[in-house]
C-alpha positions, -999 to 999 in steps of 0.1 A, spaced: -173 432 -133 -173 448 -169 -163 435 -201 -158 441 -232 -182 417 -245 -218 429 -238 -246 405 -243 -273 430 -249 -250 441 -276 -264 418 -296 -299 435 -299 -279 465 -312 -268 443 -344 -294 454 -368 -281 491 -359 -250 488 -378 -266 505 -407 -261 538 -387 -233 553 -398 -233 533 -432 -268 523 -443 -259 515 -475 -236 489 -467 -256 477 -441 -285 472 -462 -263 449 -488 -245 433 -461 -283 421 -447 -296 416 -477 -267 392 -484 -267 373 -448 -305 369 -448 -298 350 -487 -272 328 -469 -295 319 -444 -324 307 -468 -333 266 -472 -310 261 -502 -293 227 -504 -287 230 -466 -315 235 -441 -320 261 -421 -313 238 -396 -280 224 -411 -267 262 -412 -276 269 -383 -252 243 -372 -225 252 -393 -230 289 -381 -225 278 -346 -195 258 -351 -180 288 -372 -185 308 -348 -165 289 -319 -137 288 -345 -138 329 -346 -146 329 -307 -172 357 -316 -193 354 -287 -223 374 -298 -228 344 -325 -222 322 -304 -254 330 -283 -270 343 -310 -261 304 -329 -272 286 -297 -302 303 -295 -310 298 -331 -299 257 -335 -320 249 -300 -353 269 -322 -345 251 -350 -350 216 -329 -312 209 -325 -302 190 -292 -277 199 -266 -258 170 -281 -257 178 -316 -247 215 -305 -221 200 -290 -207 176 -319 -212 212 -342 -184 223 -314 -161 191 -313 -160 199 -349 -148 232 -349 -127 224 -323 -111 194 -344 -107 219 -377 -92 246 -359 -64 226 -341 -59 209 -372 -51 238 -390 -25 246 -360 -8 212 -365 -12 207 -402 11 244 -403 37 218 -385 46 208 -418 59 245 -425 79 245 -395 93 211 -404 103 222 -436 119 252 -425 138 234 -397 151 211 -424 163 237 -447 177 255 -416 196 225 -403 212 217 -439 
């Protein structure tokens, strides 16, 4: 069965640059930056890229953040905390926008 999603997409990344090399050229210089030891750890990013990446559903970072945490020495458990966060985040942002609808139901019902 086909998809949209292709998996060996995801060797095609570095490709981008194809039509617009330019702005693929800043756009990797920029990423490969963000990924540098800074005050996080390679490690630590990697995490936070992986649980970003669930909150997008992109699922080309998702393999490419799975691959990258379990090279980085990450276990299966903290990949799956990185998730439980994201998880947590993005239905709190869903239930924190509750307060909008409350307020407009209040101002509705006056």
């Amino acid at each position: 069965m086909k998809t949209y999603y292709n998996s060996e997409d995801l060797k095609k990344f570095g490709n981008i640059g194809e039509f617009s090399k330019e702005l693929a050229d800043k756009f990797f210089d920029y990423y490969g930056s963000v990924f540098k030891e800074g005050a996080l750890t390679a490690r630590e990013k990697a995490l936070v890229a992986l649980g970003v990446a669930h909150a997008i559903q992109c699922p080309y970072c998702i393999d490419a953040y799975t691959k990258d945490t379990l090279e980085k020495g990450c276990t299966e458990e903290q990949l799956m905390e990185a998730v439980h966060v994201s998880g947590a985040i993005r239905g709190g942002a869903s239930l924190v926008h509750g307060v909008q609808m409350m307020n407009h139901t209040k101002k509705i019902m006056m």
